[in-house]
C-alpha positions in Angstrom: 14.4 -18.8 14.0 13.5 -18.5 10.5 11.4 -20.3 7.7 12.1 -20.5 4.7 9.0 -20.5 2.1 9.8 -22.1 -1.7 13.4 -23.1 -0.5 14.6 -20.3 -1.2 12.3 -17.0 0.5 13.4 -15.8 3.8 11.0 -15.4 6.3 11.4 -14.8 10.3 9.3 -16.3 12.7 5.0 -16.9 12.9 4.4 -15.4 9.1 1.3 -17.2 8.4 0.7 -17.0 4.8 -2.3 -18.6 2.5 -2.4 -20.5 -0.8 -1.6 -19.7 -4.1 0.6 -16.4 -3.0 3.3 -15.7 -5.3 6.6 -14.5 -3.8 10.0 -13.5 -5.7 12.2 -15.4 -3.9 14.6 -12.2 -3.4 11.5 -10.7 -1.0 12.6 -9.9 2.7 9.4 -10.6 5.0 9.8 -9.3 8.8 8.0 -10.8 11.9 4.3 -11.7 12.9 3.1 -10.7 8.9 0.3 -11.8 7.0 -0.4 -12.5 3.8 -3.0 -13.7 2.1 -4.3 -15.9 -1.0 -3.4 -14.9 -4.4 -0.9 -12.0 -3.2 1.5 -11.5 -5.5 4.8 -9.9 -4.4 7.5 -8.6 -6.5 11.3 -8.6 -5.9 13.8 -7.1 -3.6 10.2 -5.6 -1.9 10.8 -5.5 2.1 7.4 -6.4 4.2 8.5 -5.3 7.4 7.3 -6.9 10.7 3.6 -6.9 11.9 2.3 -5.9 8.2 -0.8 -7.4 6.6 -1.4 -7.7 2.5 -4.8 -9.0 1.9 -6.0 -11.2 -0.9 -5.8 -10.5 -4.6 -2.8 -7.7 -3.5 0.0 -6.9 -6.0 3.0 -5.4 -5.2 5.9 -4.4 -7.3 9.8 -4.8 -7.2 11.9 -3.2 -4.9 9.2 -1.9 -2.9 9.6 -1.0 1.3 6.1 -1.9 3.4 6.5 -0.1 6.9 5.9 -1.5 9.8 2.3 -2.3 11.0 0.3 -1.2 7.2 -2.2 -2.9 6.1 -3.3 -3.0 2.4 -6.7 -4.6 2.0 -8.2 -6.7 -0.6 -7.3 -5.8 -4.0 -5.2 -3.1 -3.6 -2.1 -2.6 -6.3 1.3 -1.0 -5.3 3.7 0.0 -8.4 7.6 -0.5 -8.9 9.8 1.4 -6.3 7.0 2.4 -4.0 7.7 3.0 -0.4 5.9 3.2 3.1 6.4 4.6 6.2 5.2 2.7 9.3 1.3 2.2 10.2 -0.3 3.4 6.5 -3.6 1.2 5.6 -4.7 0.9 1.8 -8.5 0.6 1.6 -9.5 -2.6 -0.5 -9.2 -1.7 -4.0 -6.4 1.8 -3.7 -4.1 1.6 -6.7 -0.7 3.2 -6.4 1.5 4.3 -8.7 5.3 3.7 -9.2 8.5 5.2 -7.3 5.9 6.8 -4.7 6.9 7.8 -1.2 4.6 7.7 1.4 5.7 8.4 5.0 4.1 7.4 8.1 0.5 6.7 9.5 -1.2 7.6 5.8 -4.8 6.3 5.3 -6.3 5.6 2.0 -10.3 5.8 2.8 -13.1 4.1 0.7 -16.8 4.0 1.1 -19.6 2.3 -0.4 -20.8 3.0 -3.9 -24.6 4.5 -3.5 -25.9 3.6 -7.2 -23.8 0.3 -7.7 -24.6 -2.3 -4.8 -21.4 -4.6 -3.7 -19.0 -1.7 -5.0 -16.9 1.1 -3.2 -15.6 4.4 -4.3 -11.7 4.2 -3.9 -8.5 6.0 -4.2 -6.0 6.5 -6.8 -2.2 7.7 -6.5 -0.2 8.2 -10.1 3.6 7.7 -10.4 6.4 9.9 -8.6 3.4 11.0 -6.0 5.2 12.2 -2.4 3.0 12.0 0.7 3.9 13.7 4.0 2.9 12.0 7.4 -0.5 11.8 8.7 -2.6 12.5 5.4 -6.0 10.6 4.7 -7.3 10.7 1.4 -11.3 10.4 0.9 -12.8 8.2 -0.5 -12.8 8.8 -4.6 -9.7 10.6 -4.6 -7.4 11.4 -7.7 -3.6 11.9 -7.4 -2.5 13.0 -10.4 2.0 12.2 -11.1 4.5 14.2 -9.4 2.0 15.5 -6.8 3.4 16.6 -3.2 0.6 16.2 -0.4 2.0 18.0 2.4 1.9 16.6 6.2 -1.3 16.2 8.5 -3.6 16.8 5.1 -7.2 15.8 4.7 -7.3 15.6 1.0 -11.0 16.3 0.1 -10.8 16.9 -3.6 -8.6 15.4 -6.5 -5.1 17.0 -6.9 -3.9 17.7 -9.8 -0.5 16.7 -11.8 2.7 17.9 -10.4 0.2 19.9 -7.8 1.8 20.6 -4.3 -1.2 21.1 -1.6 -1.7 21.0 2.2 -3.8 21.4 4.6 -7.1 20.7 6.3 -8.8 20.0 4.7 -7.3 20.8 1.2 
């Protein structure tokens, strides 16, 4: 069975969404997501099934969310940007366009020390490739083109068009 959100947004079944979220009608959204207020999602982007976007998320056009991800709170995804299955976006993780991120990729954050109510959080640039399995730390810098090989702990900023690996690297 399938829903239809805005007369015109496809949506298959028990997608439980929240007010004032702002969908291109073109977006594809798979099985048992969330979404919640204010999202804003651009078009031709694929949510596939079991994913949740938190509040105040924006995500650009023709975009591909895995499978089980979850982006938090806040979190912004540029034009073109892709996901493997099971990645998580800490609340507040900006990423860049055209990006490719495979599978199971965590985006840490942590709480700001000398500003209360305020966490330290990552930040991808445009044309960035991620291998499987790589967590960045909390605070970390991706500078454009970079390649972050598979399995890395990414401890320290990385640099434009920088190709690293390892753990911790």
């Amino acid at each position: 069975m399938h829903v239809i959100l805005n007369k015109k947004i496809l949506v298959t079944k028990n997608v439980l969404s929240l007010p004032k979220i702002m969908i291109h009608p073109s977006v594809k959204i798979g099985k048992y997501c969330i979404i919640a207020e204010s999202a804003m999602i651009g078009e031709n982007t694929i949510i596939k099934d079991f994913s949740v976007i938190g509040k105040n998320v924006r995500i650009g056009k023709d975009c591909i969310i895995g499978r089980y991800c979850e982006i938090r709170d806040d979190c912004e995804v540029g034009d073109g940007t892709s996901f493997g299955s099971r990645c998580t976006l800490s609340a507040g993780t900006i990423i860049g366009d055209h990006c490719v991120i495979k599978y199971s990729f965590v985006a840490t954050d942590t709480k700001d020390l000398t500003t209360p109510g305020k966490k330290t959080t990552c930040t991808i640039g445009d044309n960035v490739l991620i291998g499987a399995c790589v967590v960045l730390m909390p605070g970390i810098n991706v500078g454009n083109f970079a390649i972050i090989g598979a399995m890395s702990q990414v401890r320290h900023d990385v640099a434009p068009d920088k190709i690293v690996y390892g753990n911790p690297c």
